[in-house]
C-alpha positions as CSV (number, residue, x, y, z in Angstrom):
1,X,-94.9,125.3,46.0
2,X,-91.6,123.6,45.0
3,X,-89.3,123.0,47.6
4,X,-85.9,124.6,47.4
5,X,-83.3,121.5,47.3
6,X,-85.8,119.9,44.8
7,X,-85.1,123.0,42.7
8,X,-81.9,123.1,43.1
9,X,-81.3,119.2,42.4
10,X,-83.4,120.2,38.9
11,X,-81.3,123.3,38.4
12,X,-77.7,121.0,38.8
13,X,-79.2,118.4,37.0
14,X,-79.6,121.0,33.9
15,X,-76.3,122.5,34.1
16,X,-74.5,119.0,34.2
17,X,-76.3,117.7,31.5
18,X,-75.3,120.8,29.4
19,X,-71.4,121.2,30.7
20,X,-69.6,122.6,27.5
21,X,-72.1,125.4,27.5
22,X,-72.3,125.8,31.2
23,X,-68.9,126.4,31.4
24,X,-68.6,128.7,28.2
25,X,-71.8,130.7,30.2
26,X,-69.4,130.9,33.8
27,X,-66.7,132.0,31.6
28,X,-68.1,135.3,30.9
29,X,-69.2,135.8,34.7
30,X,-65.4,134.6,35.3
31,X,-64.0,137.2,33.6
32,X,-66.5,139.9,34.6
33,X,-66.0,139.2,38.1
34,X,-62.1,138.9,37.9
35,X,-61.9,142.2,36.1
36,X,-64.3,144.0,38.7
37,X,-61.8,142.2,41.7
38,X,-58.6,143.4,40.5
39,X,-59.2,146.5,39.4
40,X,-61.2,147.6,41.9
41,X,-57.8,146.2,44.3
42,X,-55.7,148.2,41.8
43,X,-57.3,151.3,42.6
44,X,-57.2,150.9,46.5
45,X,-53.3,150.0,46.2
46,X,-52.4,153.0,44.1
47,X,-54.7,154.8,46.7
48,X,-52.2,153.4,49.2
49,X,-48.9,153.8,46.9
50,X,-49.8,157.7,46.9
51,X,-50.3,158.3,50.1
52,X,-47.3,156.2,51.1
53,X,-45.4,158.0,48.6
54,X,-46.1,161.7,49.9
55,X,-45.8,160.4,53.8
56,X,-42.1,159.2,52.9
57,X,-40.9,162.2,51.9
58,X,-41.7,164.4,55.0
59,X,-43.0,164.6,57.9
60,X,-46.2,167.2,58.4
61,X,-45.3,169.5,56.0
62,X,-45.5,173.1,55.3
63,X,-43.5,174.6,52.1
64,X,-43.8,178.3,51.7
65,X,-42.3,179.3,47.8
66,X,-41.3,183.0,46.6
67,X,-42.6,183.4,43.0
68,X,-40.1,186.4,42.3
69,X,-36.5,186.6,43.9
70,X,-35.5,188.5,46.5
71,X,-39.0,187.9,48.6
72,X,-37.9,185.5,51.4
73,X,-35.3,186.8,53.9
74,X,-34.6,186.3,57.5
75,X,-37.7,188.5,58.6
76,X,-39.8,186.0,56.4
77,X,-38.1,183.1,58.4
78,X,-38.9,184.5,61.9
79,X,-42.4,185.0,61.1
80,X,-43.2,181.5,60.0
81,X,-40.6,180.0,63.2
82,X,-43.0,182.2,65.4
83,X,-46.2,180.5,64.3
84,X,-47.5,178.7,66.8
85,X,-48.0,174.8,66.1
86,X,-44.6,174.9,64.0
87,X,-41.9,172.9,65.6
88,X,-39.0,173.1,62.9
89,X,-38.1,175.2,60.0
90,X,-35.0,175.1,57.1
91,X,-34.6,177.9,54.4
92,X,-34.5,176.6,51.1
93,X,-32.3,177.9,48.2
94,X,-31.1,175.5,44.9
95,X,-29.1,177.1,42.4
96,X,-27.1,175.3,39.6
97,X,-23.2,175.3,40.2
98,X,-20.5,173.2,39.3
99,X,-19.1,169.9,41.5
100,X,-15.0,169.8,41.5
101,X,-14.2,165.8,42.2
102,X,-10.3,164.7,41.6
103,X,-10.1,167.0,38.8
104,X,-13.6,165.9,37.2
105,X,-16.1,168.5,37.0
106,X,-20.1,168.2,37.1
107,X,-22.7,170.8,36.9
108,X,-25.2,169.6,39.3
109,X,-27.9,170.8,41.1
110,X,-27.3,172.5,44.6
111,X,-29.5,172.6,47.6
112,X,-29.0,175.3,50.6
113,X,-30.5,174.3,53.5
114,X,-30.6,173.9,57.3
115,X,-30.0,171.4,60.3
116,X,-34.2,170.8,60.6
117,X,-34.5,170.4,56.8
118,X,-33.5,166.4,57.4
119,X,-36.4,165.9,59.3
120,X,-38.8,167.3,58.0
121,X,-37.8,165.9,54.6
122,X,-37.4,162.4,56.0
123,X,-33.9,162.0,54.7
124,X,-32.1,158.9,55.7
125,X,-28.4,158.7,55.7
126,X,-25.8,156.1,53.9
127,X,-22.9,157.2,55.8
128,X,-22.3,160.0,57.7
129,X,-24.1,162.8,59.2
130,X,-26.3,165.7,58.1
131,X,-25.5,168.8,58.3
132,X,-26.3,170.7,61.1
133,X,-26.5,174.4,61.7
134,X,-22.6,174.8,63.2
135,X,-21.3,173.6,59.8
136,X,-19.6,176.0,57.2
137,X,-18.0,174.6,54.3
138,X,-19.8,170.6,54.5
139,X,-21.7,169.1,51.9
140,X,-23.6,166.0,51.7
141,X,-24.5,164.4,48.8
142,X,-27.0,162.5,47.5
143,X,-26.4,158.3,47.0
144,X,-26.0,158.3,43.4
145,X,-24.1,162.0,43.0
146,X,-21.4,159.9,45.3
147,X,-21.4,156.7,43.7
148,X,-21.9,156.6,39.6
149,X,-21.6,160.6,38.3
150,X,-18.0,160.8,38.8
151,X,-14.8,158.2,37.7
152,X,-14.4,157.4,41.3
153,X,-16.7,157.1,44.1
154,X,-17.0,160.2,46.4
155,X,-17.1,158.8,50.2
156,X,-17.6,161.0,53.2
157,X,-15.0,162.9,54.7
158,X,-13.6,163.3,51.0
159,X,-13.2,167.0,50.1
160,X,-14.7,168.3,47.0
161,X,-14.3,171.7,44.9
162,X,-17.9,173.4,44.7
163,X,-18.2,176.7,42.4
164,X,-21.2,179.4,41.8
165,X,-20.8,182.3,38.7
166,X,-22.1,185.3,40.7
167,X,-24.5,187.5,38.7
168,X,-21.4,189.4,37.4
169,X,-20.1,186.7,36.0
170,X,-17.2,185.9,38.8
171,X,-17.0,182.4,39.3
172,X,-16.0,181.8,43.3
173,X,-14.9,178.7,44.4
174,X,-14.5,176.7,47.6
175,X,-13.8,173.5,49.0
176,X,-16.2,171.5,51.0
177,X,-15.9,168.6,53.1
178,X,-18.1,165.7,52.5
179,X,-20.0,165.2,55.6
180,X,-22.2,162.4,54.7
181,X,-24.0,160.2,51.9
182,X,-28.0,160.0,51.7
183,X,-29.6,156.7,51.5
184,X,-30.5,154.9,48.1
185,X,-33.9,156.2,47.2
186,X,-34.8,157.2,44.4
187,X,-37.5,159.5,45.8
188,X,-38.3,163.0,44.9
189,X,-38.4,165.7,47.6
190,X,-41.4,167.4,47.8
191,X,-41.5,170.8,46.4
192,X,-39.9,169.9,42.9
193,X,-36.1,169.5,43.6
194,X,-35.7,166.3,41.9
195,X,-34.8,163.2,43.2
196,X,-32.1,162.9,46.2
197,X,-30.1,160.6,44.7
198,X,-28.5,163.4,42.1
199,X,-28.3,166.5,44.4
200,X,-25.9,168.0,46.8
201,X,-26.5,169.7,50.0
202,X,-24.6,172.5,51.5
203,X,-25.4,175.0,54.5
204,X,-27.6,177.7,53.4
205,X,-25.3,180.4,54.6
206,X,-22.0,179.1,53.2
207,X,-24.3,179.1,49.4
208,X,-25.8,183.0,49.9
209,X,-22.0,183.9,51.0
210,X,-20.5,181.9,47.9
211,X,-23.4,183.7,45.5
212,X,-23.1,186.9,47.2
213,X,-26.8,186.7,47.6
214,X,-29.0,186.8,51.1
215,X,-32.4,185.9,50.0
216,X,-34.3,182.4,50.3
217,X,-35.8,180.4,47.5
218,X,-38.6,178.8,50.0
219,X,-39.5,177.8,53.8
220,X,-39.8,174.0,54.5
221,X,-41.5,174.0,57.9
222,X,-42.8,171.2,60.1
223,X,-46.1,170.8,62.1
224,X,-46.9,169.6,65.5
225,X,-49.2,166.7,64.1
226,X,-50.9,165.7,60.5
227,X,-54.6,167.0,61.9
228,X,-52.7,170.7,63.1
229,X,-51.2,170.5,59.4
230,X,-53.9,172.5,57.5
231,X,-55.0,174.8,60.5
232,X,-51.1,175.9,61.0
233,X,-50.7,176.4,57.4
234,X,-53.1,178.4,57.2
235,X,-52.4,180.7,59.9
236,X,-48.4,180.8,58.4
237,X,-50.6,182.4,55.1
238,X,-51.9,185.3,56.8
239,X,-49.2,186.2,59.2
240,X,-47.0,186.2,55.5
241,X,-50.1,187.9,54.0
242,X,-50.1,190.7,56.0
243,X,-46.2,190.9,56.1
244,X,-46.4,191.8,52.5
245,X,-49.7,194.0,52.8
246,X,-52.2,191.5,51.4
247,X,-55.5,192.3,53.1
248,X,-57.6,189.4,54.5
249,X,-60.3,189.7,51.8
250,X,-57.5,188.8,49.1
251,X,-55.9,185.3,51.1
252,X,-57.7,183.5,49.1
253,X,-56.5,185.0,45.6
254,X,-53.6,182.8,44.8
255,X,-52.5,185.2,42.0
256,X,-52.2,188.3,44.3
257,X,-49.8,187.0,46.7
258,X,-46.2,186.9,45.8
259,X,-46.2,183.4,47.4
260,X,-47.4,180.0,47.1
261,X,-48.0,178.0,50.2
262,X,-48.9,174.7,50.7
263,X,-48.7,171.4,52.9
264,X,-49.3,167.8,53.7
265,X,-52.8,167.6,53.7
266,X,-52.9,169.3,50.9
267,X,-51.1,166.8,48.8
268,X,-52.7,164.0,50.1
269,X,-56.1,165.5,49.0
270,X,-54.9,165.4,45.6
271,X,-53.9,162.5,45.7
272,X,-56.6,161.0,46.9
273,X,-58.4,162.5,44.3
274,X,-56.3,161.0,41.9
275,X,-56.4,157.7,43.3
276,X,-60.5,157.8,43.5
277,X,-60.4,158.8,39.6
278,X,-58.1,156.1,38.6
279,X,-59.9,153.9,40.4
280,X,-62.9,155.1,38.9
281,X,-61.9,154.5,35.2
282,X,-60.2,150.9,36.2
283,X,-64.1,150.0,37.7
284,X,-66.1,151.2,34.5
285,X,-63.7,149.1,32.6
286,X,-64.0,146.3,34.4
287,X,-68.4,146.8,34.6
288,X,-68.0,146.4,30.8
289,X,-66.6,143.2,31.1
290,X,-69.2,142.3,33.7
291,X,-71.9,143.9,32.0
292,X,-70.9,141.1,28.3
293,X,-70.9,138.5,30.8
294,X,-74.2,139.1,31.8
295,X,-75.4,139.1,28.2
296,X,-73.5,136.1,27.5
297,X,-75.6,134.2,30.3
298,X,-78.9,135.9,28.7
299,X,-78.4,134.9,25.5
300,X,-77.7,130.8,26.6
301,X,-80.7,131.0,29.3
302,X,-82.9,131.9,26.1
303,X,-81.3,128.7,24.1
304,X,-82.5,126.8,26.9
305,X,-85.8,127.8,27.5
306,X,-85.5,126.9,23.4
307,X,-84.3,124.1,23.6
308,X,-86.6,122.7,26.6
309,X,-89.8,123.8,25.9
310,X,-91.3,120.4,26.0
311,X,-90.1,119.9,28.7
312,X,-91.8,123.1,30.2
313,X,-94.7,121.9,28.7
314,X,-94.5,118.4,30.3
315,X,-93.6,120.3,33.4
316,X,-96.7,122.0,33.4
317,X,-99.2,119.3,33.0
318,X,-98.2,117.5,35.6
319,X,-99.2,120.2,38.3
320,X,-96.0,122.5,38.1
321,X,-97.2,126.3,38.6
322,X,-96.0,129.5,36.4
323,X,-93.8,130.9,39.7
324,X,-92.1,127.1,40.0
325,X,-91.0,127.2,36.6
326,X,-90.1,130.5,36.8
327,X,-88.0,129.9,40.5
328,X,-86.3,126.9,38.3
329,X,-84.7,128.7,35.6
330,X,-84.2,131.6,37.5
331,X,-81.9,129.4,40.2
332,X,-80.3,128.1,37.3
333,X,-79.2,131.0,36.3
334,X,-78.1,132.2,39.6
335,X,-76.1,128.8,40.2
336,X,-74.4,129.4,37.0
337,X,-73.5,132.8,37.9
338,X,-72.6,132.4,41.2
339,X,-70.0,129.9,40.9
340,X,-68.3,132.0,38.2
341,X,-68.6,134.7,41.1
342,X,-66.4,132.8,43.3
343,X,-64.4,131.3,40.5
344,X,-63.9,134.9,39.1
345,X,-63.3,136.9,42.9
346,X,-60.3,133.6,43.6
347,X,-59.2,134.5,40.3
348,X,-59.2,138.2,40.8
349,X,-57.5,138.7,43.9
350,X,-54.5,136.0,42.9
351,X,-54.2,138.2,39.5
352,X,-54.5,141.7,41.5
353,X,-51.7,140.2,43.5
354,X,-49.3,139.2,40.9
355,X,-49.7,142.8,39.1
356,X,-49.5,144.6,42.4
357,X,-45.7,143.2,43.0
358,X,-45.3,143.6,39.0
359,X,-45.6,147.2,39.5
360,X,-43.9,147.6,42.6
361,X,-47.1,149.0,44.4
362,X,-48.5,148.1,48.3
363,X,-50.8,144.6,48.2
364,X,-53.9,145.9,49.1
365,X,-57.0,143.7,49.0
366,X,-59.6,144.4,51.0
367,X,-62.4,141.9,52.2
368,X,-65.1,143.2,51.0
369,X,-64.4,142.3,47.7
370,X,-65.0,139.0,48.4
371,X,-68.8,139.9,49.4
372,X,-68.7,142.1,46.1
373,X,-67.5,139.8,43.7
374,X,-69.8,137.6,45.4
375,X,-72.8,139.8,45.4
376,X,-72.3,141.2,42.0
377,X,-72.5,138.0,40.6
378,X,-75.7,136.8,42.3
379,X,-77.1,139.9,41.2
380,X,-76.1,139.8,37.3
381,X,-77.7,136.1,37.6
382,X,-80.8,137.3,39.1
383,X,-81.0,140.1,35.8
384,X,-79.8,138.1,33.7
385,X,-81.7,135.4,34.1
386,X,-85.1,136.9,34.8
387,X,-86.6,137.9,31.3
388,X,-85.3,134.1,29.9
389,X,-87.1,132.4,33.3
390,X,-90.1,135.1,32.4
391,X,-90.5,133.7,29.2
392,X,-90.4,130.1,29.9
393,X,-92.7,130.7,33.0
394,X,-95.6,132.3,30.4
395,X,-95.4,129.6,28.2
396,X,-98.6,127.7,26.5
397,X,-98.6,124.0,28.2
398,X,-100.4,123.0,24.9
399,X,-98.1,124.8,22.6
400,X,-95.0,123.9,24.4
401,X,-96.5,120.2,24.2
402,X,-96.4,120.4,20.3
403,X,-93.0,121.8,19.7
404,X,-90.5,120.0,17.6
């Protein structure tokens, strides 16, 4: 039986008398391996960029919607602040109205809320304060509603003019005091309202008094902790279920209640699915690549066996057994392959890197994908390389002798 490092010296020997083709035979492992590396460390940092994403924008969430108007009203709000394992709650109501700044007018986008809706939504502030539930007549608007819509820049304690057209068609007006100015950040609040940065909050109260309304659009609530988050929302969908006479056996028929409800968890589920899919595709892609490499080391193993079939044969007469020749090409083939596995996972995790900051997402490379980029190329050398080392193993001493 041949010994390993005499293999192995036979097997280096081969590959450095044949470098131009060794190297183009790496190559393809390179690439393979590379592409498996970084998109499979693409997919784990969108993973991460998702569920960063939704856990910025709130804190334990639970967001109760009304899917016709007039639904949600103090009763509603009382029933949902009585659940127990809810520790804050903040009506919800946007409407479109009209922003008066030094006699420039906006339409914009206008958010009633509460004191508690700041922390659940995560909001951070610029300058000034939130608004808290004392206020009246305060507004605080979002970074870039202050800074770029209007001719001048609208600090806090500025006043500005803010207007609503009641459903008869009177338009009421009011002035409000700038309070404060939210942080730059260009994220969306959960629940569809757009991004912070272009929206203006006022006191809920102070909008249904303006509108001549006194319903709520929705119910941002917070939970006591992210693994309460599901079981709490669940128990705010019956106590609302049975508030509007849904019986139990219908909880589960989103298109008989008059309501939508839904939460943290539930988000990062979804995401999570999405991430898992994405990174899905990015992996298949990159086993295609992998999967031509492994051809590419096929088809030059079976040049070789061509090209060296005397030197099977010579191989053979002088004592060398069918599973020594067979171990020889074989290592070859997983030497080849193996240092394009460690060429290719270097390469891959310096290129999943540099695209990671490209597109803004959260460096994520995790370990293991050294032993994988390792493993997988040990392994495509192993297949690769079998039927070729096969073949030269099975050959004919006495025909390989008389080859030209």
């Amino acid at each position: 039986m041949i010994k390993f490092a005499q293999a192995a010296r036979i097997a280096l020997g081969s590959i450095g008398s044949s470098k131009l083709r060794s190297a183009l035979t790496t190559l393809g492992i390179v690439i393979g391996v590379a592409a498996v590396v970084i998109n499979a460390s693409l997919g784990a940092s969108f993973n991460q960029f998702f569920a960063d994403e939704v856990s910025s924008v709130g804190s334990n969430f639970i967001i109760a919607y009304s899917k016709q108007p007039n639904l949600f009203y103090d009763n509603e709000l009382e029933i949902i602040e009585n659940t127990p394992g809810i520790t804050g709650i903040s009506p919800r109501k946007m409407m479109s109205g009209e922003l008066n700044y030094l006699s420039e007018t906006k339409n914009v986008d206008i958010v009633g809320v509460e004191e508690e809706f700041r922390e659940i939504q995560d909001l951070q502030m610029e300058e000034g304060s939130f608004l808290t539930d004392k206020d009246s007549y305060a507004a605080v608007l979002g970074y870039d509603m202050a800074n770029e819509e209007f001719g001048r820049k609208i600090s806090h304690r500025s006043t500005v003019e803010i207007a609503f057209r009641q459903e008869d068609g009177t338009l009421v007006k009011k002035d409000f005091k700038v309070k404060g100015i939210l942080q730059d950040s260009k994220e969306t609040i959960v629940g569809g309202d757009g991004s912070t940065d272009l929206l203006v909050f006022i006191p809920v109260s102070s909008m249904n008094e303006l509108a001549g309304e006194q319903d709520y659009g929705a119910f941002f609530a917070m939970a006591n902790s992210p693994e309460n988050v599901r079981q709490i929302s669940d128990e705010v969908d019956e106590r609302l279920a049975r508030n509007f006479g849904i019986p139990d056996r219908d909880l589960e028929k989103e298109d008989v209640k008059p309501y939508e409800i839904f939460n943290q968890a539930d988000i990062l589920e979804q995401t999570e699915e999405l991430g898992n899919a994405l990174s899905s595709f990015l992996l298949v892609l990159a086993l295609i690549s992998l999967f031509v490499g492994s051809i590419g080391i096929m088809n030059i193993m079976l040049v070789t066996v061509t090209e060296r079939t005397r030197e099977i044969g010579i191989m053979k007469s002088i004592g060398y057994s069918r599973s020594n020749i067979l171990s020889l090409f074989l290592l070859e083939s997983v030497m080849v392959s193996f240092l394009g596995g460690i060429v290719g996972t270097a390469i891959g995790g310096l290129g999943a890197y540099a695209l990671e900051n490209f597109l803004k997402l959260p460096p994520v490379f995790p370990l293991t994908l050294i032993e994988i980029g390792v493993l997988v190329s040990v392994l495509v050398g192993i297949l690769a390389g079998f039927y070729p080392a096969r073949k030269a193993a099975n050959m004919n001493p006495v025909d390989a002798l008389r080859y030209e």
